[in-house]
C-alpha positions as CSV (number, residue, x, y, z in Angstrom):
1,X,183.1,298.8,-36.9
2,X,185.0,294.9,-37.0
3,X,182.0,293.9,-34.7
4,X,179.7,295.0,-37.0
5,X,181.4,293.8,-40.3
6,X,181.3,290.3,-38.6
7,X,178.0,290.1,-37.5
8,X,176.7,291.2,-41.2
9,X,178.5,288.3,-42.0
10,X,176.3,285.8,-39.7
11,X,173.4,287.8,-40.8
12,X,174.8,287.3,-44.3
13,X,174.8,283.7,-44.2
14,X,171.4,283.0,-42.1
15,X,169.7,285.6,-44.7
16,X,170.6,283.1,-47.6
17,X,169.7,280.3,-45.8
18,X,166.6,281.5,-45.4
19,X,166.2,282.9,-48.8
20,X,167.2,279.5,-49.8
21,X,164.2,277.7,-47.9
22,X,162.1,279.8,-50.2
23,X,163.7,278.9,-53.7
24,X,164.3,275.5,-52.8
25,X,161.1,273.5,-51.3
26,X,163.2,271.5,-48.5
27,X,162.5,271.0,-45.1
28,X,165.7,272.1,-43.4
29,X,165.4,275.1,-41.0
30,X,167.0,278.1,-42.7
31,X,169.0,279.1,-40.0
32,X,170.8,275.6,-40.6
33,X,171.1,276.3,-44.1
34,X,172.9,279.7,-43.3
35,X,175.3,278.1,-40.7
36,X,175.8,275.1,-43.3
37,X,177.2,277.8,-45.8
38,X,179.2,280.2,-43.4
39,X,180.8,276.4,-42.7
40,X,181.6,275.9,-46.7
41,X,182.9,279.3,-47.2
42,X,185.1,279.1,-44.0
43,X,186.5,275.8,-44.8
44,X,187.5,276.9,-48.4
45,X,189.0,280.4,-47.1
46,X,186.1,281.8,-49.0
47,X,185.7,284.0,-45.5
48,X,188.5,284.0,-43.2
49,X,187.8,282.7,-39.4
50,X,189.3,285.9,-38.3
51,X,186.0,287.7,-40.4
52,X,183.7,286.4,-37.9
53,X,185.7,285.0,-34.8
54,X,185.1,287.9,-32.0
55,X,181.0,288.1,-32.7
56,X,181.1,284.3,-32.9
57,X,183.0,283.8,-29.7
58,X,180.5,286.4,-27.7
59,X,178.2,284.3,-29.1
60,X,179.0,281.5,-28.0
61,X,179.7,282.7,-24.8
62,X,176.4,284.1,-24.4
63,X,174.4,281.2,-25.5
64,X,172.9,279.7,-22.4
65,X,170.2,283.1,-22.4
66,X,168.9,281.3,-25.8
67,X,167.7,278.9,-24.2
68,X,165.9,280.7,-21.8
69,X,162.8,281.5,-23.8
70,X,162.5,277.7,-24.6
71,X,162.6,276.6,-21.1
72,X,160.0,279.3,-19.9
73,X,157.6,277.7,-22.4
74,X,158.3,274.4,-20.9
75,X,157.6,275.3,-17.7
76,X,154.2,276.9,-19.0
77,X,153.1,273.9,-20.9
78,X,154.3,271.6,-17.5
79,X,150.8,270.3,-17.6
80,X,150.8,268.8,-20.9
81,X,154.3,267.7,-20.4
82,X,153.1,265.7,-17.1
83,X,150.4,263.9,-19.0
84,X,153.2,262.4,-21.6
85,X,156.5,262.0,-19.9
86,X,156.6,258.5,-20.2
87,X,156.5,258.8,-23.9
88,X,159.0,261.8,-23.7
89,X,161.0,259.0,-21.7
90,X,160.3,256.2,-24.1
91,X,161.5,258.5,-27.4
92,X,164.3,259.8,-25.9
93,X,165.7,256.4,-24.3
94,X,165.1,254.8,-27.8
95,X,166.8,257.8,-30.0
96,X,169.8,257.5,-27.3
97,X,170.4,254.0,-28.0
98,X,170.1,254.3,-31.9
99,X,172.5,257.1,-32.1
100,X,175.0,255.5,-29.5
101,X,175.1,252.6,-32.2
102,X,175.1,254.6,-35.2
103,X,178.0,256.6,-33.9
104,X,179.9,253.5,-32.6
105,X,179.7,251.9,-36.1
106,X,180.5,255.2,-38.0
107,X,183.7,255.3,-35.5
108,X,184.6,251.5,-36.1
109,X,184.0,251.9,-40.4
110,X,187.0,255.0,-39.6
111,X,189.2,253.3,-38.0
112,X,189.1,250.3,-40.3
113,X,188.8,252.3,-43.4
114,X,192.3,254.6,-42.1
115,X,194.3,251.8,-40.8
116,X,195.4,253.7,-37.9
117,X,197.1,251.2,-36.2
118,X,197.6,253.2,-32.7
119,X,193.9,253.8,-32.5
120,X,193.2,250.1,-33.2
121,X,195.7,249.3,-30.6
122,X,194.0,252.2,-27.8
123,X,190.6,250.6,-29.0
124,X,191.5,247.5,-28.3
125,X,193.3,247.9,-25.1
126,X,189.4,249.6,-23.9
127,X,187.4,246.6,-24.3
């Protein structure tokens, strides 16, 4: 019965999600939505981690057969795929890059904006 109290809870959450997606004309996927709430109802103690921690660690454990479905589709659409790998190449070099620099300057705006002077000092000693 726990099992099954926790997974209503993840059911909970990506239901309103996606009942959110409906009200509210916004292209995010309701499925992020859902997780985007369980997050804000967990971090207030709204839900207590223990509430959904067993289902969510199976889970988690289970997750690379997810991804099975999506990589039987690539492997049927190969063709297509062979026809514009240098553009998958080209958009996936470039969105690398940009997110390596938007990360390194989030990280840098952190550590100057806390003052941490141990990480200053263990970033410094790196370069």
């Amino acid at each position: 019965m726990k099992y099954i109290i926790q997974l209503f809870w993840l059911f909970f959450f990506s239901f309103v999600g996606e009942a959110l997606t409906y009200v509210i004309p916004i292209s995010i996927p309701g499925s992020v939505i859902g997780m985007i709430l369980l997050f804000i109802a967990l971090h207030y103690g709204w839900l207590s981690f223990a509430s959904v921690e067993d289902v969510g660690n199976f889970l988690t454990g289970k997750m690379g057969i997810f991804f099975v479905p999506a990589g039987v589709g690539l492997i049927q659409n190969f063709d297509i795929l062979g026809e514009i790998w240098w553009q998958l190449l080209i958009i996936t070099t470039v969105s690398l890059l940009v997110m390596m620099g938007f990360v390194g300057k989030v990280v840098q705006i952190i550590i100057k904006h806390t003052g941490d002077v141990s990480t200053k000092k263990e970033a410094n000693e790196n370069d």
